[in-house]
Kinemage of the C-alpha trace (Angstrom):
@kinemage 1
@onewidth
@group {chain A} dominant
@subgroup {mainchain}
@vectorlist {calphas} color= white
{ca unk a 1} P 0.000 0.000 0.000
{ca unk a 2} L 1.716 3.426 -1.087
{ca unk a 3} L 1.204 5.742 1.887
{ca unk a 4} L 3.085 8.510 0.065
{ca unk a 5} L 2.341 10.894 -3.034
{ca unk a 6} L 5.231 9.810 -4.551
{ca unk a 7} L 7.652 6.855 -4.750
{ca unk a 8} L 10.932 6.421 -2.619
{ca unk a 9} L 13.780 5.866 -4.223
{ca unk a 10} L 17.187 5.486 -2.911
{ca unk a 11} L 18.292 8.916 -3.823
{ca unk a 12} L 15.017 10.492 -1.446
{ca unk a 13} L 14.688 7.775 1.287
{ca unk a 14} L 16.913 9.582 3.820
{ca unk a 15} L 15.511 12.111 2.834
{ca unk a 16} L 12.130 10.972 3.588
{ca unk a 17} L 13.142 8.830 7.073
{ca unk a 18} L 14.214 12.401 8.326
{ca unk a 19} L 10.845 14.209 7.393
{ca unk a 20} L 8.764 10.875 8.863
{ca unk a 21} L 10.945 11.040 12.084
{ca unk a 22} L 10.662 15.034 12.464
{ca unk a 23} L 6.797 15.045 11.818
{ca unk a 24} L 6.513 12.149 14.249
{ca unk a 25} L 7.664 14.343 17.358
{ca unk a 26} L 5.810 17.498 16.472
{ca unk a 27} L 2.610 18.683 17.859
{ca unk a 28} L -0.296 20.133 16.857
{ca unk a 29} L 0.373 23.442 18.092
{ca unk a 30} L 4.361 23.289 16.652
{ca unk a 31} L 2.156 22.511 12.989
{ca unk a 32} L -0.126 24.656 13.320
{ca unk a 33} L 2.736 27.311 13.751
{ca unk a 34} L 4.895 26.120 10.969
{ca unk a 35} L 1.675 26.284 8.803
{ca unk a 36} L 0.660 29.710 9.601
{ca unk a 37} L 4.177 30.954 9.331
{ca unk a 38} L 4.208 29.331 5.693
{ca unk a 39} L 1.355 30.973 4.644
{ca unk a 40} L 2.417 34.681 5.899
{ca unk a 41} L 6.182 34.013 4.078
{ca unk a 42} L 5.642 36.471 1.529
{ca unk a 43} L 4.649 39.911 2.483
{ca unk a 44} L 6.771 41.358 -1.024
{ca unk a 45} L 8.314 39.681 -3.988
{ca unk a 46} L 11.721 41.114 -2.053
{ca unk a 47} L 12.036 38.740 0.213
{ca unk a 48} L 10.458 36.802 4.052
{ca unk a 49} L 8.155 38.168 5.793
{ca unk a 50} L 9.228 38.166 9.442
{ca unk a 51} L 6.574 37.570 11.818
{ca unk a 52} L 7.257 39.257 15.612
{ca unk a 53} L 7.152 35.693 18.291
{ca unk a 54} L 5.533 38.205 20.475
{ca unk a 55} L 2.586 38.900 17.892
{ca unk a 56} L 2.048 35.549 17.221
{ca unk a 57} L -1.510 34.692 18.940
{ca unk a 58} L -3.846 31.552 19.575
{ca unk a 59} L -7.035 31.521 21.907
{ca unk a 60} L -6.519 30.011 24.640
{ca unk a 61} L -2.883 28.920 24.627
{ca unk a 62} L 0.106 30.812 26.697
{ca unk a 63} L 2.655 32.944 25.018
{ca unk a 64} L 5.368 30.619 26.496
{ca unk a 65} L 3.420 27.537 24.794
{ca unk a 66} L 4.257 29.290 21.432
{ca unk a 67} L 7.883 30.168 22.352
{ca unk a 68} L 8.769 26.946 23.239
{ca unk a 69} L 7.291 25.850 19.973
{ca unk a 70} L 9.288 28.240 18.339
{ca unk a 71} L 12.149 26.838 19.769
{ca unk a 72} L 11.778 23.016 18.741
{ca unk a 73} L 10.877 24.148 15.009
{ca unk a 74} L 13.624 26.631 15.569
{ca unk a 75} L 15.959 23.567 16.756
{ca unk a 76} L 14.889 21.270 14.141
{ca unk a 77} L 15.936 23.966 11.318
{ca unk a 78} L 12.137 24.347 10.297
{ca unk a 79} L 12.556 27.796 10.794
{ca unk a 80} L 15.037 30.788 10.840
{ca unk a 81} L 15.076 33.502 13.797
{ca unk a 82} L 16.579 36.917 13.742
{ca unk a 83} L 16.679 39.377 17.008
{ca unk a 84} L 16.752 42.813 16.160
{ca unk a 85} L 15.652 45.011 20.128
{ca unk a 86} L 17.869 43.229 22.628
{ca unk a 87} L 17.448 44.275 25.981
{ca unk a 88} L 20.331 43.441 27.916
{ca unk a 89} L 19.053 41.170 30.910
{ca unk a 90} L 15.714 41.083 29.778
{ca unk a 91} L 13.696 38.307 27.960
{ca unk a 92} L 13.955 38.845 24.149
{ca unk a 93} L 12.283 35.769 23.411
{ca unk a 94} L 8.871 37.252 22.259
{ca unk a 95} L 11.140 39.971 20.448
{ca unk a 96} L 12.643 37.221 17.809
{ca unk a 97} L 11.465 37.510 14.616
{ca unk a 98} L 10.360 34.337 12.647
{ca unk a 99} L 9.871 32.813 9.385
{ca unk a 100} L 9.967 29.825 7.161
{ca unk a 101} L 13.448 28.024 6.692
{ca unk a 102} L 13.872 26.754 3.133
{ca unk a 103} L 14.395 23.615 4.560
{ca unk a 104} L 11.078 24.046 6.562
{ca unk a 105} L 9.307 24.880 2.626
{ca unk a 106} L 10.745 21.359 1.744
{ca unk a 107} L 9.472 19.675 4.443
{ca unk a 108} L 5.849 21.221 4.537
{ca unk a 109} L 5.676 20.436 0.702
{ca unk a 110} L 6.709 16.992 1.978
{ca unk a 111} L 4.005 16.714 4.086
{ca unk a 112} L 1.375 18.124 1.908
{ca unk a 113} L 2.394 17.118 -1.766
């Protein structure tokens, strides 16, 4: 039974194991993220859009619940993360600003293609 769109081949099954593995430890919040970051890439034809951690909002979950989703997509190289305001021994965490890794584009068109 083919589970995937399209074949595995040697040349694409590490490839593959990598995206199955990664997909296997996210959650639905850390999707749900990566998703609504992909669709808000492109504010311009000039470039990312970067989205402010900070401004990123979903009823009924903490702030902290979306920076330490951040983080793991962050980790896992779904995403890229530039700080800008640094407040020296403050919190900058809800300062970062977030978008869509290319290798985070590969691996959503993974999952949905």
């Amino acid at each position: 039974k083919q589970l995937l769109f399209t074949r595995t081949t040697s040349q694409n099954y590490d490839e593959r194991k990598v995206y199955l593995e990664l997909l296997d430890t996210l959650t639905l919040l850390d999707i749900e993220t990566l998703i609504f970051l992909y669709k808000n890439r492109h504010e311009d034809q000039r470039g990312k859009r970067l989205v402010k951690v900070g401004e990123l909002n979903k009823p009924n979950t903490l702030k902290y619940a979306i920076v330490g989703s951040i983080y793991k997509l962050k980790i896992n190289g779904l995403i890229e993360a530039y700080t800008y305001d640094l407040a020296a021994g403050a919190d900058n965490s809800l300062n970062e600003c977030v978008c869509v890794s290319d290798y985070g584009v590969n691996f959503i068109k993974f999952c949905l293609e």
